[in-house]
C-alpha positions as CSV (number, residue, x, y, z in Angstrom):
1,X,7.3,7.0,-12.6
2,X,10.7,9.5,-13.2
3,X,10.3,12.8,-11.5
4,X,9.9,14.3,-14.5
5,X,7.2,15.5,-16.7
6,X,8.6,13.8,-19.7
7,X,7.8,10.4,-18.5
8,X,4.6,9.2,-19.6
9,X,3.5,8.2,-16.0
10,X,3.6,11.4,-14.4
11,X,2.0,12.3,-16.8
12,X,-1.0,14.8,-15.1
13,X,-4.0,12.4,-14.7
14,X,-6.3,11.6,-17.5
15,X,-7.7,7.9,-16.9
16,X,-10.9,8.1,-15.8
17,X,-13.0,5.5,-14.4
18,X,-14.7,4.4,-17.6
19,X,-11.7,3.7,-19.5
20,X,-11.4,0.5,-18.9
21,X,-8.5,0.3,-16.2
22,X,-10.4,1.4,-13.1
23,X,-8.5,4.8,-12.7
24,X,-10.0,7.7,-11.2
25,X,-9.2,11.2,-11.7
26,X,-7.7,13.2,-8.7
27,X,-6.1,16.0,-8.8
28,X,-2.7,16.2,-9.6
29,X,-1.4,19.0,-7.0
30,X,-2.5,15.9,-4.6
31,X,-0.2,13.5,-6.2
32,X,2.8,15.0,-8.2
33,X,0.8,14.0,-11.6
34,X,1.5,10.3,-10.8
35,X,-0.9,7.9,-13.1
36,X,-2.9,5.7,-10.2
37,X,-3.4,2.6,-10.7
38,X,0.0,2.5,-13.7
39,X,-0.9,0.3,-16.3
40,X,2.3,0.1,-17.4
41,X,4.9,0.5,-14.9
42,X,9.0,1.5,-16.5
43,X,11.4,-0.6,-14.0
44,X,13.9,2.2,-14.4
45,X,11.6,4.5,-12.5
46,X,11.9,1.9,-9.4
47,X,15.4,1.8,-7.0
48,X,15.8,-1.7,-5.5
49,X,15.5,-0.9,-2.0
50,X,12.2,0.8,-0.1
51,X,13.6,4.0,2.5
52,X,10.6,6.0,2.4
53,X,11.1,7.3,5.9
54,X,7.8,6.8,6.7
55,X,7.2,2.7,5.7
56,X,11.2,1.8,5.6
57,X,11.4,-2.1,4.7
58,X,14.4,-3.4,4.9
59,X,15.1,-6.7,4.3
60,X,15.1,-9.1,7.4
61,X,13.1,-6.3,9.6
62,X,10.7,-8.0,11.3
63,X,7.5,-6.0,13.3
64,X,5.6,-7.7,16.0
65,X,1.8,-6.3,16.5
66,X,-0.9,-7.0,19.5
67,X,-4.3,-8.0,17.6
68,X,-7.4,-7.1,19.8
69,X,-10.1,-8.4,18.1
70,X,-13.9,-7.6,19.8
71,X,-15.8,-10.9,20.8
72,X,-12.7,-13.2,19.5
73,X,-9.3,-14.1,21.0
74,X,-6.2,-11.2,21.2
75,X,-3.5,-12.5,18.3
76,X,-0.4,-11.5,17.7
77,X,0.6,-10.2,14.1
78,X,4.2,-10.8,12.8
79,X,5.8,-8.6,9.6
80,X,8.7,-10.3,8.2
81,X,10.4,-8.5,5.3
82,X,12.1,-11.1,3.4
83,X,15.5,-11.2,1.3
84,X,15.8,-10.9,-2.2
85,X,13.5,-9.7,-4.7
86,X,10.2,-11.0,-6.9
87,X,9.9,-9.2,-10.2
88,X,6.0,-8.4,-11.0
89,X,5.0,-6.8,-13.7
90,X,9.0,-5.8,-14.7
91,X,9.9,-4.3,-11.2
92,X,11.6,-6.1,-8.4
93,X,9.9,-6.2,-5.4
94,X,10.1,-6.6,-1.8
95,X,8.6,-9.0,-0.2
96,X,6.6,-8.9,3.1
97,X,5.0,-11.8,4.9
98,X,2.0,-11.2,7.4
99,X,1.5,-13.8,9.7
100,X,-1.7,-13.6,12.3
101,X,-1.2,-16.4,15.1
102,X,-4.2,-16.8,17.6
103,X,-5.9,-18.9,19.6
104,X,-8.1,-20.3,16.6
105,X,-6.2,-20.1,13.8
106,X,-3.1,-18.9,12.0
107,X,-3.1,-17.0,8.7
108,X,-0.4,-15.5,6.3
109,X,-0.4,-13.1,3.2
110,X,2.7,-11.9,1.2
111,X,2.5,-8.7,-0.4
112,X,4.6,-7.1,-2.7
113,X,6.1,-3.5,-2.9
114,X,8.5,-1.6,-5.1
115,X,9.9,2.3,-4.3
116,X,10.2,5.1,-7.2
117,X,13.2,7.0,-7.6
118,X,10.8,9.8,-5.7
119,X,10.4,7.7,-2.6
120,X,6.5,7.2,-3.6
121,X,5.7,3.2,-2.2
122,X,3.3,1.3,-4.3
123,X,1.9,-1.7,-4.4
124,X,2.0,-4.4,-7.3
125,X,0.0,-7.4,-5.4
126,X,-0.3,-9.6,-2.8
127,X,0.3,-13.8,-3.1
128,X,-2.0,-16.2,-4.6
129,X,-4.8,-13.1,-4.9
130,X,-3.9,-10.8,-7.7
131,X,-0.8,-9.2,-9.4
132,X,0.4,-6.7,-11.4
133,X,0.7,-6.9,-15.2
134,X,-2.3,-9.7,-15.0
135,X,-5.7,-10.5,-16.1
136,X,-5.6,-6.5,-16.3
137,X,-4.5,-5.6,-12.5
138,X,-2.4,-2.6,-11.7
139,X,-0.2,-1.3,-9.3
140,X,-1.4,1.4,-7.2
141,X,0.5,3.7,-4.5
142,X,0.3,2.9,-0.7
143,X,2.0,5.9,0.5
144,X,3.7,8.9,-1.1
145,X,7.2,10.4,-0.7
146,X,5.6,13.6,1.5
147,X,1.9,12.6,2.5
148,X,-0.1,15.7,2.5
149,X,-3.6,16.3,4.0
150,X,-6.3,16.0,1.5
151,X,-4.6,13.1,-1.0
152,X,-6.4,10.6,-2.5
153,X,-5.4,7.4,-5.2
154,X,-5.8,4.0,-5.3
155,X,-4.1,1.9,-3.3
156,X,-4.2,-0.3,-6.4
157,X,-6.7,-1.9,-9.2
158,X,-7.9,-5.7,-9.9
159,X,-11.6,-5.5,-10.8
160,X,-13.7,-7.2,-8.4
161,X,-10.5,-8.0,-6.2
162,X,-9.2,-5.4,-4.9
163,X,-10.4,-1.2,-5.3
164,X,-8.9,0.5,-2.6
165,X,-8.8,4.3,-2.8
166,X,-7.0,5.7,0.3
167,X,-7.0,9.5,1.6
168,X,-4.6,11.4,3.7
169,X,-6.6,12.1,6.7
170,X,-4.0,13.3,9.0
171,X,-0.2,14.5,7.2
172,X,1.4,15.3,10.6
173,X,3.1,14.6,12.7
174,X,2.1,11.4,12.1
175,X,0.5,10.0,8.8
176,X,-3.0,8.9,9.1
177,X,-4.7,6.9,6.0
178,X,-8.1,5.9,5.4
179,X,-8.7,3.2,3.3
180,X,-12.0,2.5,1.8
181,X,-13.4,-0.1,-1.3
182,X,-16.4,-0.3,-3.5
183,X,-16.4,-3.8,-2.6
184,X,-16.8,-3.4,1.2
185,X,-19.2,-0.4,1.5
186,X,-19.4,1.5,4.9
187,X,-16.2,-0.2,6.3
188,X,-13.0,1.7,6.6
189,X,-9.2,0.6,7.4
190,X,-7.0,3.2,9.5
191,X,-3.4,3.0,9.5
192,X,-0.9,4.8,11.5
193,X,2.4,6.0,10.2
194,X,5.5,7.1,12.3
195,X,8.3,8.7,10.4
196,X,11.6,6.6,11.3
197,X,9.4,3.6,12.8
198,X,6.7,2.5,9.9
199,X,3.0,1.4,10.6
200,X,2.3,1.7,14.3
201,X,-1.4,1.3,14.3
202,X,-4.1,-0.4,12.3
203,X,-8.2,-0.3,12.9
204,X,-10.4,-2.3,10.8
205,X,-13.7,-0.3,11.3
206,X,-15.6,-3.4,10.2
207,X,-14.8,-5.7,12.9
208,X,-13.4,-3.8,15.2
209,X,-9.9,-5.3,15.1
210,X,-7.1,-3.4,16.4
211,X,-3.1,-3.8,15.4
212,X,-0.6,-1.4,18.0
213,X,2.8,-2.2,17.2
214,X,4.9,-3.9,20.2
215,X,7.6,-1.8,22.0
216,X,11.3,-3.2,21.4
């Protein structure tokens, strides 16, 4: 995705959702012309470290969150950004580990996220689920370089998997994104960005379930 209208991903949208690849058309003033999901991601367009100001991941950060959770036990939520790289789909990627630990059980997810050379963050898959570049998954953006009020995209596209589509609801002075699927009607997941401190909130309408980063 070069900032620049001669590469074919910023290309100003033109997938729509009955192509084939899950795309929906928004409109480009939202997001810079960017192509969401990318079906075919160019791993020059990506720099091998993720600054975006707003979701910074450098390797060996670690955030800790408190988990309150209605009718069910408080947890605790740890996000480890590891070392090194895993290439998906062509682009290395950073990996992050999400471990819940709680009075029941313990659970942990890896995801995987790459940076254009605009500072857009996006989002090529998440361990043992569904990547990039196969059985016809997609990357898809998790947060832009300058969130603006009103955006909308997909957070990224595996049919039957995964079909977020997240909107800006609140630009500043804080970021504020909804995130909604097809596959979970009438539920809704709210995350909090902080410039210069990352995700500092998370609601998961659904259940009720609440993540508020710990003070260091």
């Amino acid at each position: 995705m070069r900032a620049s209208a001669a590469a074919p991903l910023l290309a100003v949208l033109v997938l729509l959702a009955g192509c084939g690849s899950g795309a929906m058309s928004y409109p480009p003033s939202g997001i810079d012309g960017l192509t969401i999901p990318t079906p075919s991601p160019d791993p020059s367009d990506f720099v091998a470290r993720i600054t975006n100001p707003w979701l910074e991941l450098t390797p060996g950060r670690v955030m800790r969150y408190d988990v309150k959770r209605t009718g069910r036990p408080d947890a605790t939520r740890t996000v480890t950004v590891l070392p090194g790289t895993v290439t998906i789909d062509g682009v290395r990627t950073t990996a992050v580990r999400d471990d819940l630990t709680g009075a029941e059980t313990t659970t942990t997810r890896t995801d995987y996220y790459a940076q254009d050379r605009a500072g857009n963050v996006w989002w090529f898959g998440q361990q043992g689920l569904w990547r990039a570049g196969r059985e016809g998954a997609e990357a898809g953006l998790l947060l832009t370089a300058t969130p603006r009020l009103g955006d909308g995209y997909r957070a990224a596209y595996a049919k039957g998997v995964v079909e977020d589509v997240i909107t800006v609801a609140q630009a500043r002075p804080i970021v504020s994104l909804e995130r909604t699927s097809e596959l979970e009607p009438g539920g809704a997941t709210w995350d909090t960005y902080r410039k210069g401190v990352g995700l500092t909130e998370r609601l998961v309408t659904a259940t009720g379930e609440r993540d508020v980063l710990e003070a260091d």
